[in-house]
N, C-alpha and C positions, 0 to 999 in steps of 0.2 A: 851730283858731285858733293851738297852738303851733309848725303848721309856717309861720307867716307871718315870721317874724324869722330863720329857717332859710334860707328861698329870698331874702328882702333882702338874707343876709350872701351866697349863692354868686353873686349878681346883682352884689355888690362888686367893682367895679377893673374890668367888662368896658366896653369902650367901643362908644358905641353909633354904630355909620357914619351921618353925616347924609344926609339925602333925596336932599340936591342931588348929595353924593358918592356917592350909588348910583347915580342916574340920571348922571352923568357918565361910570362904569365900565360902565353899560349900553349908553351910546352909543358908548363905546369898543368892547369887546367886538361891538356889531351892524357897527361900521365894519371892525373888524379882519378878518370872518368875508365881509364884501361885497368887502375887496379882497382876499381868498383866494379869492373863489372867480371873481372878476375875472381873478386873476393863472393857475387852473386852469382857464379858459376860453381866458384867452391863449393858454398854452401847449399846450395839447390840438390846437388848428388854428393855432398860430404857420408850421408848413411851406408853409401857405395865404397865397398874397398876396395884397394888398385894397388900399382907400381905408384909413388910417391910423384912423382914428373907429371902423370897422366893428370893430375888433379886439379892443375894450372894452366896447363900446354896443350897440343897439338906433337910435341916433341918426341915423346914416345911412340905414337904412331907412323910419323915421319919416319922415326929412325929403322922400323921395323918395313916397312913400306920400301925404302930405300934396300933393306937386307936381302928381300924377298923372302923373308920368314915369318909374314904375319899370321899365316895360318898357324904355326908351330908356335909363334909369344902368345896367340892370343889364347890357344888352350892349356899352355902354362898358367895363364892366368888364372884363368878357371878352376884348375886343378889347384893352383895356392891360395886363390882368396872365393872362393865359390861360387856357386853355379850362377848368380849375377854380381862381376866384377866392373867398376870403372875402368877406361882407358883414356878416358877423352876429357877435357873440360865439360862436354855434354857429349860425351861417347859412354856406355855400358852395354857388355858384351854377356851372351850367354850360351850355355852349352845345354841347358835345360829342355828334352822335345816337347815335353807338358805346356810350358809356357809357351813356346815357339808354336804348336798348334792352338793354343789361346790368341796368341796376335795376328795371327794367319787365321781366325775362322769369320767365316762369313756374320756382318755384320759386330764386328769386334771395335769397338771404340781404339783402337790403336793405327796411327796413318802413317804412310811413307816417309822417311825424315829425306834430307838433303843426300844424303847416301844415295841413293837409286839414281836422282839425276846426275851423278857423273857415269851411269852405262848408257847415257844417251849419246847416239852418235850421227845421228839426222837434225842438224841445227835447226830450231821453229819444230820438231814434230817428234815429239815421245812415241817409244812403243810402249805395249804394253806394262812391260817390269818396268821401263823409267817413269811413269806417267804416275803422278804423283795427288793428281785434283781427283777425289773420289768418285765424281758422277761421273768423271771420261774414263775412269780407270772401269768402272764397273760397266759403263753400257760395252768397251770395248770385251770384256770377258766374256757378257754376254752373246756379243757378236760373234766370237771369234772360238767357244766352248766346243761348238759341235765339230768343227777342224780339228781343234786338240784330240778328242777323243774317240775320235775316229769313226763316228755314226753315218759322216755323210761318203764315207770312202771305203766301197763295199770291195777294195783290192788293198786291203791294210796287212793282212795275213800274209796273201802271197808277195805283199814286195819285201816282206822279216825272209819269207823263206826262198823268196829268188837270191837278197843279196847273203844270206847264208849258205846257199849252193854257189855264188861265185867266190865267198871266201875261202872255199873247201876244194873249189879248183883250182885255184892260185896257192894253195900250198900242196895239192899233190902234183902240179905242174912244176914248180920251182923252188918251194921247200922240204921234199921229204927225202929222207935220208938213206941211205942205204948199206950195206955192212959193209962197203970197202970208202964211203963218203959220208961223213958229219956236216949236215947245212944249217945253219943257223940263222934266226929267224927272228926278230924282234914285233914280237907277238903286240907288245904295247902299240906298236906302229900300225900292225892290222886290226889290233879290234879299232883303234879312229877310223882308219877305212872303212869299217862295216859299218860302225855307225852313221858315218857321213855319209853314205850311200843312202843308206837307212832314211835316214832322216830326209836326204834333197828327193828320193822316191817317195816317200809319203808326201810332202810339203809341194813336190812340181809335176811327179806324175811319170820322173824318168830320174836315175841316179845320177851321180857325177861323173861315174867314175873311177874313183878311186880304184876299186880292186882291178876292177878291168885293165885295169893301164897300171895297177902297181906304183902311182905316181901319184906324189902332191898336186892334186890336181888345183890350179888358180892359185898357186901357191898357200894353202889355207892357213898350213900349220904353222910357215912364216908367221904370214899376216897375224894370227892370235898371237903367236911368239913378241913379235911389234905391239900388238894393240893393250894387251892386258895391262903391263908395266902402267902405259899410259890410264886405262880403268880406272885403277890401283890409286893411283895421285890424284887425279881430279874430283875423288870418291874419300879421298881423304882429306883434301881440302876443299871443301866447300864454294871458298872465294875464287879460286883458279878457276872452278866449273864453273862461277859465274861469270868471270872474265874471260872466258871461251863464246859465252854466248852473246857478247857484245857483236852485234852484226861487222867491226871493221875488223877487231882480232879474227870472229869466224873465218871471215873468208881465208884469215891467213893461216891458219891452225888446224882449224875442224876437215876431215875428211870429207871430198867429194867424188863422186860418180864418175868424174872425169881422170879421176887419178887412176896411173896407173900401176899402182902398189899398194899393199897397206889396207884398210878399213873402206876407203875411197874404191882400192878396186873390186871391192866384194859389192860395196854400194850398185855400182856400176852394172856387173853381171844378174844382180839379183833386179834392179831395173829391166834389162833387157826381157828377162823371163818375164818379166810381170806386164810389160809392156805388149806382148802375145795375147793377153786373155784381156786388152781394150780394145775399142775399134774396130775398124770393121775389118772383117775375116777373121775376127779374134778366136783363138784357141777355148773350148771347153773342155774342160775335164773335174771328173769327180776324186778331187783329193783335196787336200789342207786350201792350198790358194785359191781351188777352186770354191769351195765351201766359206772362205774369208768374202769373196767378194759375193759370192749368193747372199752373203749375211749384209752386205754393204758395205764395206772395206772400200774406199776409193784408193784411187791409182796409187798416191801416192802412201796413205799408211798400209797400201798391201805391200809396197816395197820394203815400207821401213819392217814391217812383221816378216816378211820373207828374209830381211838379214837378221834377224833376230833366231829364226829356225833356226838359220846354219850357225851361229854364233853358239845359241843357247842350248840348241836342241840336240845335240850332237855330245858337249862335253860332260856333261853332268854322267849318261848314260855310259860313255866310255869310262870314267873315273870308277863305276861302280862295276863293270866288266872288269875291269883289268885289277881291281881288288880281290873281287872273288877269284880270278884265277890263280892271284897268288898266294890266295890264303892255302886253295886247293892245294898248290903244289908244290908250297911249304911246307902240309902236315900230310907225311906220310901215308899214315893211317885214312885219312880222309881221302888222298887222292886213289889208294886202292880200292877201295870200296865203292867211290865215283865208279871207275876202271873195270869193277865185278858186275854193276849193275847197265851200265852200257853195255860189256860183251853178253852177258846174258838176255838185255833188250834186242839185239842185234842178233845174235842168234832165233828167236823166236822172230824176228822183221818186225817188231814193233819201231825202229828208229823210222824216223819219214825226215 
C-alpha cells in the first residue's frame, strides 16, 4: 500500500500522447515506409521502360487483366518501348526468344517469381510449372521426363493417328457438304477435340471423347472458360495467391474434388483415373500416368500432374493448330499449293 503515492509521484509531469496522436503517427510512419519502398521498387527497374503507371503500381496490370487484353498491351509494350519493358513495380515483360531460352535453359541462374504460383490449384501441392523450390522442381522433371516424351509409351503414334481418323470421320459423317447443302463447321471447336483426345489418350491410355460424342465432354471448355479469368488474377496479384492459401479461406475459395463444376470437378475425374493404377487390382498400362508413377509419382502428385495434362497439355498445341490453319487459308497462294501437294500424295497413296 505504501508504494501507491511513490509510483503517483514518478507518474508526475509525464505526458500522456492522445489516441488520436498515435494513430495519426501511425499512419504517418505506415505511409512513410509505403513510399519507401515505392521509391526502392522504382529505382531497382527504373533502367526499364514502361507505361508511366507500371512503375509504381500494380494498376496497369490490373486494369488490362480486368479487360482481358493482356496479351495484346503487353506486346504493345514491347513493340513501343523494346524487347525488355517494365510493367510492374517488379514486373518486366519480354518478347525476346534468345533471352527466353537463356532463362529456360538447364542450369540457368534465373528462378520462378511469384507468377507461377497463382497456376496452382491443388492447395498444399504444386505441380510441376507451379512448383517454384528448385530441388522439387527438378527431381519432379526428372521423374516425370520419360512420360512427356513419350519413351515409355510404345502406342504414342497410333493414339495421334487413331484420334485423327476419328476427326475425319465426324466430319465426313456430319460435316461435309454437298452441292445442293452448305454445313458449316467450326473447325476451332474440333481441333480442341483432337487435341483433348489426344492428349487424355497419351496421358490415361483411353480418350475422352470428345470427337466421338461431338460433345464437351466433363464440360471442359466451360470449366477453363471459369478457371483462366481466375489464373489471370491470382497470378497478378501475388497477395490474393497468398490469401487463397490460408488453409480457412482455402477451404472456402480453392477448388475441390468434390465439386461439382469448375476446376474442382476436373480435380475430381482426374482422381478417379488415377485412383485405378493404386491398390489392389490396380490398372497397368504403358502411357504418360503410367510411366509418372513407374517414376515414383505418388497418389496424390499423379493426380495433381494428371489435371495439369488436361489443362496444360491440350491448349498450347490447339492454339498453334488453329493458327496455322488460318494462316493457310487466309493466303491463297499457300493454301493452293498445300491442296496440289496432298492431291498429288493421294494420288500416288502416299497419305496414311
Amino acid at each position: 500500500m505504501s508504494a501507491t503515492p511513490v509510483m503517483i509521484e514518478a507518474l508526475h509531469g509525464i505526458s500522456i500522447v492522445p489516441f488520436q496522436k498515435a494513430v495519426i503517427i501511425l499512419g504517418a510512419c505506415a505511409a512513410l515506409a509505403i513510399v519507401i519502398q515505392y521509391l526502392t521498387d522504382y529505382s531497382r527497374l527504373q533502367h526499364f521502360k514502361g507505361p508511366w503507371l507500371a512503375r509504381f503500381s500494380k494498376v496497369w496490370m490490373m486494369k488490362h487483366t480486368y479487360l482481358g487484353d493482356m496479351h495484346e498491351a503487353v506486346a504493345e509494350v514491347c513493340e513501343n518501348y523494346g524487347p525488355l519493358a517494365r510493367i510492374g513495380p517488379n514486373d518486366v515483360v519480354t518478347n525476346d526468344a534468345d533471352l527466353r531460352r537463356r532463362m529456360s535453359a538447364i542450369r540457368s541462374p534465373y528462378t520462378k517469381s511469384e507468377w507461377y504460383s497463382g497456376t496452382q490449384f491443388d492447395p498444399g501441392m504444386n505441380h510441376v510449372f507451379s512448383e517454384r523450390d528448385e530441388v522439387r522442381h527438378r527431381d519432379l522433371r526428372n521423374r516425370m521426363s520419360s512420360g512427356y516424351s513419350g519413351l515409355e509409351n510404345p502406342y504414342l503414334e497410333e493414339s495421334v493417328d487413331d484420334r485423327l481418323e476419328d476427326l475425319t470421320n465426324l466430319v465426313r459423317a456430319k460435316y461435309t457438304s454437298t452441292d445442293k447443302v452448305i454445313k458449316r463447321v467450326d473447325f476451332g471447336r474440333l481441333a480442341q477435340y483432337l487435341t483433348l483426345d489426344i492428349i487424355t489418350d497419351m496421358a490415361f491410355g483411353e480418350p475422352a471423347g470428345f470427337l466421338s460424342e461431338d460433345d464437351d465432354q466433363f464440360q471442359y471448355l466451360e470449366i477453363m472458360s471459369q478457371a483462366l479469368p481466375k489464373f489471370e488474377w491470382v497470378s497478378c496479384l501475388s497477395w490474393l495467391n497468398r490469401l487463397m492459401q490460408n488453409p480457412i479461406v482455402s477451404r472456402l475459395v480453392n477448388p475441390s474434388p468434390e465439386d461439382k463444376h469448375g476446376v474442382g470437378y476436373l480435380m475430381g475425374i482426374a482422381k478417379q483415373m488415377v485412383a485405378r493404377r493404386f491398390g489392389s487390382g490396380k490398372e497397368v498400362k504403358q502411357d504418360m500416368l503410367g510411366s509418372y508413377i513407374n517414376h515414383g509419382l505418388s497418389q496424390r502428385e499423379a493426380e495433381t500432374e494428371a489435371v495439369l495434362n488436361i489443362m496444360a497439355g491440350s491448349d498450347t498445341t490447339v492454339a498453334a493448330l488453329r493458327s496455322i490453319v488460318l494462316f493457310i487459308i487466309s493466303n491463297p497462294q499457300v493454301y493452293r499449293k498445300l491442296q496440289e501437294e496432298l492431291d498429288t500424295a493421294a494420288s500416288k497413296h502416299l497419305l496414311t
